[in-house]
N, C-alpha and C positions, 0 to 999 in steps of 0.2 A: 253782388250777392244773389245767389239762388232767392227764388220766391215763392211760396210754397203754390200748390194749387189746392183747390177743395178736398181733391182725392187722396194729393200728401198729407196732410191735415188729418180725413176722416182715416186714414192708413195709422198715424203716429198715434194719434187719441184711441184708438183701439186698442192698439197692442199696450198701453200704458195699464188699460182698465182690464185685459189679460192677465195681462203681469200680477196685477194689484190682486187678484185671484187668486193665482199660482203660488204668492208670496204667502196671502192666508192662510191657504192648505197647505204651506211646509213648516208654516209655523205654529199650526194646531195639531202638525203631527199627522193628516190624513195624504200628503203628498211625501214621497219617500225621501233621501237623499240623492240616489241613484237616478229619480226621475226628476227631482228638482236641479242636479246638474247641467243636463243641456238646456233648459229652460232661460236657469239663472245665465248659462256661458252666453246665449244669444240675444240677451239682453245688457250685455257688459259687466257683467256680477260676479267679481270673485269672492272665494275666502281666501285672505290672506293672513300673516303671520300674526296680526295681531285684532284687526277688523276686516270685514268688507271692503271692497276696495271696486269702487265704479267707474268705469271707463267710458268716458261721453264720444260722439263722433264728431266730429268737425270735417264734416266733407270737402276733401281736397285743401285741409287748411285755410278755408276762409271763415271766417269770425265777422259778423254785424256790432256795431258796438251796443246795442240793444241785448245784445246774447251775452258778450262780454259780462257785463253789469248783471243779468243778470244766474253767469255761474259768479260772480261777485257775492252775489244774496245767498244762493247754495252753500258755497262755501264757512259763509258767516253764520248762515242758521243751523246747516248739517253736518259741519265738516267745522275743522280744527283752524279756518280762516285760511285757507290756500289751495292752491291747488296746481298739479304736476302737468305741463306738456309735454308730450312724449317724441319718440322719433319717428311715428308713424302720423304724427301733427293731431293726434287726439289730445284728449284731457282725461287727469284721473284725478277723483278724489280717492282716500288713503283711510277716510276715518268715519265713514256714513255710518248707522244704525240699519239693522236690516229691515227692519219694520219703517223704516224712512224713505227706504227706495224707492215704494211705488210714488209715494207727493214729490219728491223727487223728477224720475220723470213727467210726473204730470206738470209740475213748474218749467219745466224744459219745453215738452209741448207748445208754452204761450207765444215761446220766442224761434218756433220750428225748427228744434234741435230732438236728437234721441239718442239711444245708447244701441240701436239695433244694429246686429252684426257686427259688433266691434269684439265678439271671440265668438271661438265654438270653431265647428268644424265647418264652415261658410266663408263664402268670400267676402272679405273685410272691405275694411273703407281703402278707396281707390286714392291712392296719394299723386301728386305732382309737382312740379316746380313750382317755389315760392316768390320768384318771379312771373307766372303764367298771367299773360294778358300784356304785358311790360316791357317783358324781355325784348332786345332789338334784334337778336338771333333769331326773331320765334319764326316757325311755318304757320301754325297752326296754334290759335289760345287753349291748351289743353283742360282748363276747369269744363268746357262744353260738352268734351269726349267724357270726362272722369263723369259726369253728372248723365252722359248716354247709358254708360256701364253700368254707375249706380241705378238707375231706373231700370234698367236689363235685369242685374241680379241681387238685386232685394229680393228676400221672397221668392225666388225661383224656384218652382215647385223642382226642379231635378237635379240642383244643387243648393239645397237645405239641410246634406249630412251629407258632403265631401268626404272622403277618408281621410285629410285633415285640415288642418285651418287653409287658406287660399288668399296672395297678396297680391293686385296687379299695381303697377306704375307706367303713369304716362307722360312722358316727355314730349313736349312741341315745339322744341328748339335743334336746333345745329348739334348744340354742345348739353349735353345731358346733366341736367341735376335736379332728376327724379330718381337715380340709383336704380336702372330701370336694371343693370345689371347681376341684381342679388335679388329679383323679386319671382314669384313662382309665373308670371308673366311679365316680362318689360315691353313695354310700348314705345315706338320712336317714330315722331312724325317724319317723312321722307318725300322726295320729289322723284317720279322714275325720270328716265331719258325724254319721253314726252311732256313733264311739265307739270303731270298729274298728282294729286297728294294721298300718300297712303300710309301704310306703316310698317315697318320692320318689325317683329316680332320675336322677343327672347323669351326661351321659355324654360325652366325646371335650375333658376336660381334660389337662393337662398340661404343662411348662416346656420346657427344655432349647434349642435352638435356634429353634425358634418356641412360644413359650409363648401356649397359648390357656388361657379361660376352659369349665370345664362348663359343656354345655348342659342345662338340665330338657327331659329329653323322654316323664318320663311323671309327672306329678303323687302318681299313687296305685298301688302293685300292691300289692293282698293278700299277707302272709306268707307265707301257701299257696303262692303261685306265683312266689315270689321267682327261685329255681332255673329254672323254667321261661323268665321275662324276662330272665335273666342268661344263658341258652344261648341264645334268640333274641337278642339283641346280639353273641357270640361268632361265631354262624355266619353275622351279615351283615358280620362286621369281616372273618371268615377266606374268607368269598367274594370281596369287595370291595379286601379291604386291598392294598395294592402291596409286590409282594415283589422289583423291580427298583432299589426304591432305598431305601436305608433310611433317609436324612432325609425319606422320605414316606413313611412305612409305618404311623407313629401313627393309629392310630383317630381321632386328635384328626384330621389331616391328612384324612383321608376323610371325618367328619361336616361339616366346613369346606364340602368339596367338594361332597357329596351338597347340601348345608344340612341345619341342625338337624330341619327340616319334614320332607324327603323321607328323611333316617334313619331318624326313629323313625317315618313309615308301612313303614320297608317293615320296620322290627323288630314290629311291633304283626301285620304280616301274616306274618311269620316264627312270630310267637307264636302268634298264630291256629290256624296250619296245625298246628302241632307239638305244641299243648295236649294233654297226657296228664293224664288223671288220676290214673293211675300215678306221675306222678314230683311231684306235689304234695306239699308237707307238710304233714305232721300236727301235731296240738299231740304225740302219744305222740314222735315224731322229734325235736319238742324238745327236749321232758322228757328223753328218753334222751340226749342230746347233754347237757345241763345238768348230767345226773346222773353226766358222767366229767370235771366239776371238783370240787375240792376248795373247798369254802368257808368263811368265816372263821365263826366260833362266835361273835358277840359278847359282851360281858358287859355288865351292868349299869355305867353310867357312875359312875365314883368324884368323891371330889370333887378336884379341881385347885386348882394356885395360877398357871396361868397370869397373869393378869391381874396380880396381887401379884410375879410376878418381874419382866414386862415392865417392870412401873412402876422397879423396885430396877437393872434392866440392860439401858440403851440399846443391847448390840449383838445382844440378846437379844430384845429390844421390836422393831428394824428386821429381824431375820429371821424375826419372826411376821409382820411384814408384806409380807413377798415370798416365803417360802419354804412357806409355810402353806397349806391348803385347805381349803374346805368339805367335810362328810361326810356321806352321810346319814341315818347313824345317832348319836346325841347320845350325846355324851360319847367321839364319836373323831375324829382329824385325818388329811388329806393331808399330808405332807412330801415337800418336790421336795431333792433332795442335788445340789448343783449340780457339775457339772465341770469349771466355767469360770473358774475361781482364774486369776488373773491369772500369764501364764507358762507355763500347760497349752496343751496342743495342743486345743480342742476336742470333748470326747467323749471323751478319752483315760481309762483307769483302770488301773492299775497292780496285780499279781497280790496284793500288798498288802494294799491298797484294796479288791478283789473280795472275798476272805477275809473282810476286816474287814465291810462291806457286810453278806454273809453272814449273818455270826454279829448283826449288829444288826437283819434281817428275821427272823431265829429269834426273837431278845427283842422285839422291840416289832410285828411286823407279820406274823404269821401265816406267816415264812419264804417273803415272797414280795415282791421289788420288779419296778419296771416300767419299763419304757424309754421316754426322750417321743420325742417328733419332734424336739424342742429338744437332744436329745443330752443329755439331762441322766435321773437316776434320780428312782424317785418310792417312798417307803412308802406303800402306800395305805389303811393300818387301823390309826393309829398311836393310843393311849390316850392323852388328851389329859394325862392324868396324867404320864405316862412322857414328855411334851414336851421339859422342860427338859435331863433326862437324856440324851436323845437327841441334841440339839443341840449339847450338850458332847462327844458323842463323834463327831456329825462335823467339828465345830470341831478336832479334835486331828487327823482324818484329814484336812483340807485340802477337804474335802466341805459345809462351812457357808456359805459367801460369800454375800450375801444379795443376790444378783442374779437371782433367775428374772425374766423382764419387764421388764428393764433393760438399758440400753444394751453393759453387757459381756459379757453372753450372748449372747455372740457363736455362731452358727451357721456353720458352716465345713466344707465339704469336705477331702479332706486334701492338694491342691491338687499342682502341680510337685514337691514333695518328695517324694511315692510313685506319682501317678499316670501312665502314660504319656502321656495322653490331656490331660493339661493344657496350659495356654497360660502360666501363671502359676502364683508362690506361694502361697496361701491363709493358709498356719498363721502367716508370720512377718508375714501385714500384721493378724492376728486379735492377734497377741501384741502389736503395734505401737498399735495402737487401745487397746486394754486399759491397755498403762502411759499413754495418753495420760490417761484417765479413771480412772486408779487410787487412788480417793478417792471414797468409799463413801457420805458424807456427800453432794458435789455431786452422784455419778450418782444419787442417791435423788431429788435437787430435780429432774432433768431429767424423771425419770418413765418412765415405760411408752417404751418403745422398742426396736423387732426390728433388727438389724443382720446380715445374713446375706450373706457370702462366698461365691463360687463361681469356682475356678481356668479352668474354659474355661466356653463354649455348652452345655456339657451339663446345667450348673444342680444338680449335684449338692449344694449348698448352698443350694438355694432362692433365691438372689438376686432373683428376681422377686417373691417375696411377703413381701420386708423390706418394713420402712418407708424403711430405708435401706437400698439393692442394692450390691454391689462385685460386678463381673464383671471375672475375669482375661483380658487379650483381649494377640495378636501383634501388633507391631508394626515389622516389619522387622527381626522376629529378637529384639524387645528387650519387655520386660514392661512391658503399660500396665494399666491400672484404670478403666473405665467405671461411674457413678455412675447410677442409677436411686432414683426416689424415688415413695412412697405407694402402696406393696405391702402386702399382707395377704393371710393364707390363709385367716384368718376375720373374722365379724364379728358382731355380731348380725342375724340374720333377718331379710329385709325393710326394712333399713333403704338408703334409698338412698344411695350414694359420690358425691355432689355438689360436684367442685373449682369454681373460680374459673376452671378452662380449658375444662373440658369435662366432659361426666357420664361416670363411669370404668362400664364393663358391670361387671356382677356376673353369680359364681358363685355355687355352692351354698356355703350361709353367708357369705355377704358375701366372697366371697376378692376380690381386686384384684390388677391385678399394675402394679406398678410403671413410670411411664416415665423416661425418659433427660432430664437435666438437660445434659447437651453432653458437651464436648468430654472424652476421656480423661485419666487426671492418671498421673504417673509415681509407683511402689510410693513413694516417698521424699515423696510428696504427699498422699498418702491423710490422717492422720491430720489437717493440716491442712484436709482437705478437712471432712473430717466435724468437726471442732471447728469451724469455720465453719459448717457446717450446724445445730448445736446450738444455737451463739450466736444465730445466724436466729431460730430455734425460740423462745427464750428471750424473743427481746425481742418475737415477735411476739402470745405467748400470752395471751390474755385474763385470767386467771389459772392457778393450779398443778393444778384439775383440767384443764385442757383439754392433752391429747397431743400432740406430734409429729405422729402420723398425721391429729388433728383440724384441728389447723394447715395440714396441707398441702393435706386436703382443702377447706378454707374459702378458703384466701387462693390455691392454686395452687402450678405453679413458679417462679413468676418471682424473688418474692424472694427464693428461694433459688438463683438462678442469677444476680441480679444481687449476691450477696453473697459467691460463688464467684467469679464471670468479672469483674465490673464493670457497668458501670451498658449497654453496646452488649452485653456476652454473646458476645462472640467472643474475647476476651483471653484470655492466657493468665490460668491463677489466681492469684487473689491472694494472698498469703502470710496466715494465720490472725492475726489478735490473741494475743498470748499470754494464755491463760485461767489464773489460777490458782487452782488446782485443788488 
């Protein structure tokens, strides 16, 4: 874990006692709406459809269980007892009083957490792999770089009102699962010919209502100059960007325009001009960044009975096989705690749950879990000894379900229920889906399969980089569901997305985005729809290793839209076979 220093500290406690200002004058009426807008957005302050709605940061997805415990107290004193992880690895509460915010972050302060730049038109919190530090793939432990960036652009006097919001991701593995491919920068650590570590650099991805793929627009920067290349990118976006309309204001939208070619010349002449060797880095600026985490102590690998329990307990034996991960130090495991229990709101964890969490990263994982993109929690230094034990006790908290990778991990926004901004429900067609497949035994046969919701065009669910998409869309006042299919946010490197229709572009790490199978189906059709699609899957699959997503890309959409719509593809749909399940 990060540690703060005096300056993070006197930094966070400021802005707390700002805020708590700001909040006064808009709620005595002497601060307008219009001016308490960007205020409240770069503090994580929404209005939302029914309350306020706060969005905490959790940098690079790391959690202290000190923090833990105490959004646990938040939750329980300010809030309706829970609280939502998102896909950008932050936290939201749903139900705060506005006049609560400011003690709010001030409670947050104690345990050096804050809500700064978690919206507004600023660069957000820097995501990575929920593996980083761990992975045996890695080059590079990427929380150091996320935590370089975050100290760069907090507070950056010349990107403090972007022309629009701003996402980077950084990846320090081989095989990418950071989604560096859909972010308005992705990051990829790399080795050139000589040996040297730097970074690939994609830049003007992103979803929401036009979803484009990153473009690579600079193969190699040295380390060193990492900061330097990432201010030349900012100041050709904040010259260039459109601040007249904000469904064109994405970076993604201007590289489009510019082309990929003529951005990164006039970034590379940006950089050029600007080169300092003042604002280079050092290896000493890394070290010193490195040296304000806390890191795990390992011990000497004991001996395990994994293997001998799996064999004795089949629900034991299938949650090594999905909940489980590689480590790169022997004799310790990843554990992913899922939140997607069948019934849960996606993401959701209860002040319970958080407690409990807690006290089980004290004993088994150095007092530290991590939040994925998948919305789900990770232990990441777990003693492969202390497995079984562990698994028992989230088996009791509702935190075992052996679905990471599987069709009911489900990805979900928190759709028409809390959003203002929605078109549709998100959580009741995620719960709807769920019992359809609520049989642990069949979804294991189905295999590897992303399913990801998103209530409107804004894609806060990722819907584009499912295998399977659900987008909530209007329809004359009445809620439809548009189906998109053979999304991905990663892949392995290099390998080409080769369908039956057409060759899909690739992002950084294989991302794809998903296209449209037809016609919209009504909420009450959904589950039908995608059990039909499974069934497809099922009968079309060469055998049990080949995926969903392999299927679709080998054979296309058709015969999944002639199994949906009918054999002309214009019909309405057809009703599901009953699978039983």
């Amino acid at each position: 874990m990060y540690v703060y220093t005096s300056v993070d500290q006197q930094l966070v406690d400021h802005r707390v006692e700002q805020f708590r200002g700001q909040v006064g004058r808009f709620i005595d009426g002497s601060l307008s709406a219009d001016n308490f807008l960007p205020l409240r957005l770069q503090n994580g302050l929404y209005f939302q459809r029914h309350a306020p709605m706060l969005r905490i940061a959790v940098p690079y997805g790391l959690l202290a269980s000190r923090q833990l415990r105490k959004l646990a107290y938040i939750a329980r004193r300010w809030d309706r007892g829970y609280g939502h992880f998102t896909t950008r690895q932050n936290i939201q509460f749903n139900w705060p009083k506005l006049e609560d915010v400011p003690d709010i972050l001030a409670e947050l302060a104690t345990v050096q957490m804050h809500s700064i730049q978690t919206s507004g038109n600023c660069i957000r919190n820097t995501t990575t792999d929920h593996f980083a530090g761990i992975a045996p793939d890695e080059l590079v432990n990427p929380v150091v770089w996320c935590e370089i960036i975050r100290q760069w652009s907090t507070f950056h006097p010349e990107f403090a009102f972007l022309p629009r919001k701003f996402k980077i991701a950084v990846s320090g593995a081989t095989h990418d699962r950071a989604a560096v491919g859909v972010h308005d920068i992705g990051l990829q650590a790399v080795r050139n010919d000589a040996g040297e570590i730097g970074f690939k650099v994609w830049v003007g991805g992103g979803l929401g209502r036009t979803p484009v793929l990153a473009s690579l627009i600079q193969p190699f920067v040295p380390w060193q100059e990492l900061l330097t290349y990432l201010e030349a990118i900012l100041r050709v976006y904040n010259l260039h960007g459109r601040r007249d309309n904000k469904f064109k204001a994405r970076i993604k939208i201007l590289v489009r325009e510019l082309t990929p070619e003529v951005f990164a010349q006039q970034v590379n002449t940006e950089w050029q001009n600007a080169r300092n060797a003042q604002a280079y880095l050092t290896q000493q600026d890394v070290d010193d960044i490195a040296a304000r985490f806390t890191w795990p102590e390992y011990a000497a690998a004991e001996p395990d009975d994994i293997a001998e329990r799996g064999a004795a307990d089949p629900e034991f034996a299938r949650w090594l096989r999905t909940n489980t991960h590689p480590h790169r130090v022997e004799g310790y495991i990843a554990v992913s705690a899922s939140l997607k229990p069948t019934g849960v709101p996606p993401g959701d964890l209860s002040a319970d749950q958080m407690e409990a969490v807690a006290d089980l990263a004290d004993h088994y994982s150095f007092g530290e879990v991590r939040v994925t993109h998948e919305q789900n929690l990770v232990f990441a230094d777990v003693p492969r000894a202390g497995l079984y034990a562990l698994w028992q006790r989230l088996r009791e908290l509702n935190l075992a379900t052996p679905n990471i990778g599987l069709i009911t991990n489900i990805i979900a926004c928190p759709g028409g229920d809390f959003c203002s901004l929605a078109n549709a429900v998100s959580l009741p067609v995620a719960a709807a889906i769920q019992e359809r497949f609520d049989n642990l035994d069949y979804v294991h046969d189905i295999g590897e399969l992303d399913l990801n919701i998103s209530g409107c065009i804004n894609a806060c669910g990722h819907h584009h980089v499912g295998h399977i998409g659900i987008l909530g869309v209007d329809k004359a006042g009445e809620e439809w569901y548009q189906v998109t299919l053979g999304g991905r946010q990663s892949g392995p490197p290099g390998t080409a997305l080769e369908s039956g229709e057409a060759l899909q572009a690739k992002g950084g790490g294989g991302a794809a985005l998903g296209r449209i199978i037809g016609r919209s189906f009504s909420r009450a059709q959904v589950p039908d729809v995608v059990e039909t699609l499974v069934r497809t899957y099922l009968d079309a699959r060469d055998d049990e290793q080949e995926r969903f997503i392999d299927v679709v890309d080998r054979l296309g959409l058709d015969p999944f839209k002639t199994a949906v719509y009918g054999p002309d593809k214009t019909a309405a749909p057809r009703q599901a076979e009953a699978l039983h399940v």
